[in-house]
N, CA, C and O of each residue as an XYZ file, in Angstrom:
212
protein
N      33.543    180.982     -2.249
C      33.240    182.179     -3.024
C      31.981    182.863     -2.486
O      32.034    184.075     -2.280
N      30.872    182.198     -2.247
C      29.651    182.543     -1.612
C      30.217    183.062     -0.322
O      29.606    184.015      0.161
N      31.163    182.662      0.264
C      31.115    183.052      1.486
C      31.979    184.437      1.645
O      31.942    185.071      2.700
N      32.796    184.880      0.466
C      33.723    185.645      0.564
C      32.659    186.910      0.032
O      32.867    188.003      0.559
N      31.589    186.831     -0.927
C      30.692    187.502     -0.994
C      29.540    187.953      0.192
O      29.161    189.110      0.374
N      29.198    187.058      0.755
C      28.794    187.134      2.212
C      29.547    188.750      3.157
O      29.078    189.804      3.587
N      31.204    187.964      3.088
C      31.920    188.800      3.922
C      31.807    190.258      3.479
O      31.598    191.245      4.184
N      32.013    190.170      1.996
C      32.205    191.664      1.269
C      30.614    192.409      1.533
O      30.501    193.602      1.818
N      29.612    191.604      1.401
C      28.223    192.367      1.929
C      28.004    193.208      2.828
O      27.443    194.291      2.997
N      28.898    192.034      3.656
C      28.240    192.300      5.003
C      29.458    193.825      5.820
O      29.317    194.440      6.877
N      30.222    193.905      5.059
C      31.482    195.001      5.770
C      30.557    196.479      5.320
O      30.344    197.242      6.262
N      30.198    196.756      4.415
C      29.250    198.003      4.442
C      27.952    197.897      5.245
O      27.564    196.729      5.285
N      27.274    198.633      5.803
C      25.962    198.545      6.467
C      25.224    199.034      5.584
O      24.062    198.683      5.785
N      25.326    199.640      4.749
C      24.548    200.350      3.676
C      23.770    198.956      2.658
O      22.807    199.216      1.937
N      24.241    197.781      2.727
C      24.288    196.818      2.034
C      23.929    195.534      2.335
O      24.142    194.485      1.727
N      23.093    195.862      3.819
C      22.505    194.519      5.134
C      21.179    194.180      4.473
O      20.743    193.077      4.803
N      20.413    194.895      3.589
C      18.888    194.521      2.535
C      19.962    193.722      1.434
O      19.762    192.507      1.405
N      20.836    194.108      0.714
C      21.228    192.764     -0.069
C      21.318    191.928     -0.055
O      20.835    191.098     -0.826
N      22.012    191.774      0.881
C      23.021    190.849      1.759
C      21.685    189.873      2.085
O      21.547    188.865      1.392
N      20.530    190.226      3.327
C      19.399    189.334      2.847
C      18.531    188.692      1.577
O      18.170    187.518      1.661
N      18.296    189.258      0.737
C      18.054    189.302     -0.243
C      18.749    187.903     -0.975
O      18.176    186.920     -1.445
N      20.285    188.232     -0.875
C      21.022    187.301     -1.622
C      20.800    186.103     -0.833
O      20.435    185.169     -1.546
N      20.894    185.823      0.364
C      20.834    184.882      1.268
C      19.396    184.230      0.592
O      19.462    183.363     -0.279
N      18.054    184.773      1.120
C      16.870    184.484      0.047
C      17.290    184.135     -0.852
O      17.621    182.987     -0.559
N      17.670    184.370     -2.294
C      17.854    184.129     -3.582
C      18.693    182.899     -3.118
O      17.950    182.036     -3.585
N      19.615    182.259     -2.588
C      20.421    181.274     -2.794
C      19.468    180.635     -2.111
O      19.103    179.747     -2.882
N      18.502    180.510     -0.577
C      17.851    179.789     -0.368
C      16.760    179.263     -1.112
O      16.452    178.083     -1.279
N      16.246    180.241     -1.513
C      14.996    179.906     -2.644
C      15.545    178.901     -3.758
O      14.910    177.961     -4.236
N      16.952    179.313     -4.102
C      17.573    178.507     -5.655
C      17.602    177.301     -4.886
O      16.687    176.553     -5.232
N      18.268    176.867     -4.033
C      18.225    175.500     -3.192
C      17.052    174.977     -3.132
O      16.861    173.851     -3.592
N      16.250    175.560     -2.666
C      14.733    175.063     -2.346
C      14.327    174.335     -3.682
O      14.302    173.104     -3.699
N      14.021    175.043     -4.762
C      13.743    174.934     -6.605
C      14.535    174.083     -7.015
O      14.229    173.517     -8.064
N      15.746    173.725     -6.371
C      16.482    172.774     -7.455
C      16.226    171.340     -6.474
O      16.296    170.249     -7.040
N      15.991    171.391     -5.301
C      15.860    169.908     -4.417
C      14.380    169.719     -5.298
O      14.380    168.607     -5.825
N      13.127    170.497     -5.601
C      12.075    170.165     -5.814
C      12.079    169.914     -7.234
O      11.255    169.141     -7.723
N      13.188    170.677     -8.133
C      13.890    170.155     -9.581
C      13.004    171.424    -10.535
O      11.802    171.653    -10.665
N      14.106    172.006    -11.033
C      14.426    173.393    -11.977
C      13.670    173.653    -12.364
O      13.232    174.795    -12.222
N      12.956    172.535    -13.233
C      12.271    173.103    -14.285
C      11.021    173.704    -13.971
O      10.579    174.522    -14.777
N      10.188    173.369    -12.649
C       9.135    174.206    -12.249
C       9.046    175.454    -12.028
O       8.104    176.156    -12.395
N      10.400    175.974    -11.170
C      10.984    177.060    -11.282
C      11.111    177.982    -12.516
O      11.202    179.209    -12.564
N      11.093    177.103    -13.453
C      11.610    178.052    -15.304
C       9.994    178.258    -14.904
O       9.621    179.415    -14.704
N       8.956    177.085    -14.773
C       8.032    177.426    -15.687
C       7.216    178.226    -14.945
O       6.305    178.639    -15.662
N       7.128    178.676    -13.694
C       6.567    179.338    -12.643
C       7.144    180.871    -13.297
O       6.666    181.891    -13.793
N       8.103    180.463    -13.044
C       8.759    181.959    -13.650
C       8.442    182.538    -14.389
O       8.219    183.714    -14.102
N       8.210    182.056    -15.874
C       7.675    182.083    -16.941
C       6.339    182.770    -17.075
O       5.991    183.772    -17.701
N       5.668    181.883    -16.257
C       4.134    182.098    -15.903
C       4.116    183.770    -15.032
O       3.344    184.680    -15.334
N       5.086    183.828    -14.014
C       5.013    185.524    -13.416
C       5.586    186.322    -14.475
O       5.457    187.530    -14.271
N       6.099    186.053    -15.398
C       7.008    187.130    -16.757
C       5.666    187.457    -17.120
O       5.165    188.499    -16.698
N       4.822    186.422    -18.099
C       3.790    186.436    -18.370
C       2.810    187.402    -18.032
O       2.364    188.372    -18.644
N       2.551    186.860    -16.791
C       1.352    187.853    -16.003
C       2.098    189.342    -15.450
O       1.330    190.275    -15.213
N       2.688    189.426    -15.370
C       3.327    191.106    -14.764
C       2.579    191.521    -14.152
O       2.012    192.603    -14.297
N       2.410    190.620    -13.226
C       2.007    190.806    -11.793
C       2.577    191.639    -10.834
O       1.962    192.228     -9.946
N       4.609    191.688    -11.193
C       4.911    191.789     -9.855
C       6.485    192.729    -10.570
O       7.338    193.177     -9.804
């Protein structure tokens, strides 16, 4: 499914910043869940918080 989304990204050029983006977002989610979720909630939490960004 990831990969069929991949394909559908990647057939517009208008859509090559998503397409990274998403790649990021699934790497980052990988990254957060090997190091385990919940730091992730609470990091998160903590940037909601501050509106920093």
């Amino acid at each position: 499914m990831i990969g069929w989304l991949f394909f559908k990204l990647t057939l517009s050029p208008r859509a090559q910043n998503e397409t990274i983006l998403l790649l990021f977002f699934f790497s980052f989610l990988f990254l957060f869940q090997s190091r385990g979720f919940q730091f992730f909630i609470t990091s998160y939490g903590r940037c909601k918080d501050d509106h920093s960004f």
